[in-house]
C-alpha positions in Angstrom: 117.8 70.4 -170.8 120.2 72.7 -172.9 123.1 73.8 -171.1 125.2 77.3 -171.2 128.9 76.5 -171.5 130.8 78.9 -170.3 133.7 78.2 -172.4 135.3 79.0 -175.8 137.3 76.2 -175.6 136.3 74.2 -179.1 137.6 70.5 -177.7 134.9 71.2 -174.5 132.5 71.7 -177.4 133.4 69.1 -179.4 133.3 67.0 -176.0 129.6 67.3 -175.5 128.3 67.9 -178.8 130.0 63.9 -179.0 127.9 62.7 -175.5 124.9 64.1 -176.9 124.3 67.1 -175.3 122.3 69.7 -175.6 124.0 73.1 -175.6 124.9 76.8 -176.5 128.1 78.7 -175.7 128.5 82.0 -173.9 132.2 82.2 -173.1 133.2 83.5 -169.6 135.9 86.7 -169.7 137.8 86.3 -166.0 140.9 86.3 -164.7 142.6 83.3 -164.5 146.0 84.3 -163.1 147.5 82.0 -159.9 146.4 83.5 -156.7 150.5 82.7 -154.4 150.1 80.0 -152.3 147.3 78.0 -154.4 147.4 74.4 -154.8 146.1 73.2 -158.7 143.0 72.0 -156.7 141.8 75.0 -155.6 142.9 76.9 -158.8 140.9 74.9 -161.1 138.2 74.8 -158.3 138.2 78.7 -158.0 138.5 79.2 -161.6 135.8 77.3 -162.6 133.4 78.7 -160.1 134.1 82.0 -161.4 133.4 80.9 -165.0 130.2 79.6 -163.8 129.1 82.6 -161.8 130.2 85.1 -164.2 128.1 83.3 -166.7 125.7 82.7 -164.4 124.5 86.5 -163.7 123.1 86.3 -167.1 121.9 83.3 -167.6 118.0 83.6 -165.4 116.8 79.7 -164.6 119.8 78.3 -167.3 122.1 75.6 -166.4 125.3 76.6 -166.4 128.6 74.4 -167.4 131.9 75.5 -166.8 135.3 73.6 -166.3 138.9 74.4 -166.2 141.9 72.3 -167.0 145.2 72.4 -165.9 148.6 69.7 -166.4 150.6 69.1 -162.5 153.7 67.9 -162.7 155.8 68.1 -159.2 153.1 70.1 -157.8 153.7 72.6 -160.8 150.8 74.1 -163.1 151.6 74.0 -166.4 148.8 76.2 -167.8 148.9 77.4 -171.5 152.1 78.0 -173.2 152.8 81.6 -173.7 155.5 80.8 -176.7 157.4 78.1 -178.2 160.0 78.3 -175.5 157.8 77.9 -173.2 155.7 74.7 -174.7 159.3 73.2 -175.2 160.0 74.0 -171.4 156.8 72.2 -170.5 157.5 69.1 -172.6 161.1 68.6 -171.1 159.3 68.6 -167.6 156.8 65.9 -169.1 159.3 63.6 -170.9 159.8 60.1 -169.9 157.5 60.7 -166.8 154.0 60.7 -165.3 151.2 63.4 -164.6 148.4 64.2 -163.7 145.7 66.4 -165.4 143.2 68.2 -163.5 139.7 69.5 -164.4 136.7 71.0 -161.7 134.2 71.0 -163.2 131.2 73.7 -161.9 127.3 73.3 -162.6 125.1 76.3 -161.2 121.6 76.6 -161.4 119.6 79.1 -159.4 120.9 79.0 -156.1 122.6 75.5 -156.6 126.4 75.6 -157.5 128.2 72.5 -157.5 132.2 71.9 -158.2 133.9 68.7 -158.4 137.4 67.7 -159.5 138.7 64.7 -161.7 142.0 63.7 -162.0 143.8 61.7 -164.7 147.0 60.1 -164.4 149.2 60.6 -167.8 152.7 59.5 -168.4 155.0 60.3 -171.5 157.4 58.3 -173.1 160.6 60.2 -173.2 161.3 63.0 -175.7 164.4 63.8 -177.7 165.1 67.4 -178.3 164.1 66.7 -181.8 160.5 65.4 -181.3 160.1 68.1 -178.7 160.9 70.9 -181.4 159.0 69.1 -184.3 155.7 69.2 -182.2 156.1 72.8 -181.0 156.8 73.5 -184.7 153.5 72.2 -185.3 151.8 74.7 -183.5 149.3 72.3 -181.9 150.7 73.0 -178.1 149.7 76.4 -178.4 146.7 77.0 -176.5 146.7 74.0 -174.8 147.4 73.1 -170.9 150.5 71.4 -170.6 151.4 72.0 -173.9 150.2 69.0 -175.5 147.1 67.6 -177.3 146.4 64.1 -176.3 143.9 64.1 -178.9 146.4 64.7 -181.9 150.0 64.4 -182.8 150.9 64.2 -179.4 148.8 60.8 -179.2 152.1 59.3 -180.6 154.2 60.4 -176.9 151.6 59.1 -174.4 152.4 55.6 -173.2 149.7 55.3 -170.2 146.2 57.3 -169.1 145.3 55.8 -165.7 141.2 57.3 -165.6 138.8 59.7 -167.8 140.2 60.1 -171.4 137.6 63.1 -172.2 139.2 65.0 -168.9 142.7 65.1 -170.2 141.3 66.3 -173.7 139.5 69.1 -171.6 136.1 68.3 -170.1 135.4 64.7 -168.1 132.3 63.8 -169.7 130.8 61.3 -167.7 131.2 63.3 -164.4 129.7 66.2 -165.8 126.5 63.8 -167.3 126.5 62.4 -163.3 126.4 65.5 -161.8 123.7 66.9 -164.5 122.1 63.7 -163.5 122.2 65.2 -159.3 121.1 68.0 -160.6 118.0 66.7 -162.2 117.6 65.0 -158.8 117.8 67.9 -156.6 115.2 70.2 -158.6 112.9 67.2 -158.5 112.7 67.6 -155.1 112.8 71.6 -154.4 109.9 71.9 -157.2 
């Protein structure tokens, strides 16, 4: 089965391309702006269902991936950074402490649509004002929830990851090879 990712994120590719999947990209263009009063459960939920379904009118019988990421600390999204101030805002909130990192994750196919959410617990060693500036000098927190890439030079500040590795790098692997694996299930039994 090759899937449609509905994502131009290059670390989701990278993700699957690693775990052996099959797949081609066709990027979803939505808006991902916080709806007031939404909890970072049912913004990544709602996000990624609208990935999926925009990608989805396209796609005919195609097996559609999408997923959306997001960093909570005190019940506070830190999405992408939108400039250097703001990546070093979001690492001062992270220093010395724990959070979590969200991703739902949506497969539709047909008239199936399925989201699920994993959560990883992450926690930081503390960060002097001088590490915090070297890493947003190095541009890596750029386009990146949270501000950080666990995957790269910010390896060096994570002390603990309590769950799925792959989701705080941007795409849980192994849920989203269960749920293909549902998914597989289901159609068996509709066809």
């Amino acid at each position: 089965m090759t899937l449609l990712l509905a994502s131009a994120s290059p670390r989701r590719a990278e993700l699957l391309r690693a775990g052996g999947f099959q797949f081609e990209v066709q990027p979803a263009h939505i808006d991902e702006s916080l709806h007031d009063g939404e909890t970072p459960e049912q913004y990544v939920r709602r996000i990624a269902d609208a990935k999926a379904r925009a990608v989805h009118a396209t796609a005919a019988d195609r097996v559609v991936l999408a997923a959306d990421t997001t960093v909570v600390v005190d019940k506070q999204i830190l999405g992408k950074p939108v400039d250097e101030a703001d990546a070093s805002r979001m690492l001062r909130l992270l220093s010395g402490r724990e959070h979590d990192v969200l991703t739902a994750v949506t497969l539709a196919r047909d008239r199936y649509a399925q989201t699920r959410i994993e959560v990883t617990n992450v926690e930081f060693a503390a960060l002097s004002d001088e590490e915090i500036a070297w890493y947003v000098a190095s541009g890596e927190p750029t386009d990146k929830a949270g501000a950080y890439a666990v995957q790269g030079l910010a390896s060096r500040f994570v002390t603990r990851i309590d769950g799925s590795y792959s989701n705080v790098v941007g795409l849980p692997v192994a849920l989203v090879y269960r749920m293909l694996r549902e998914l597989d299930s289901t159609l068996d039994k509709v066809t």
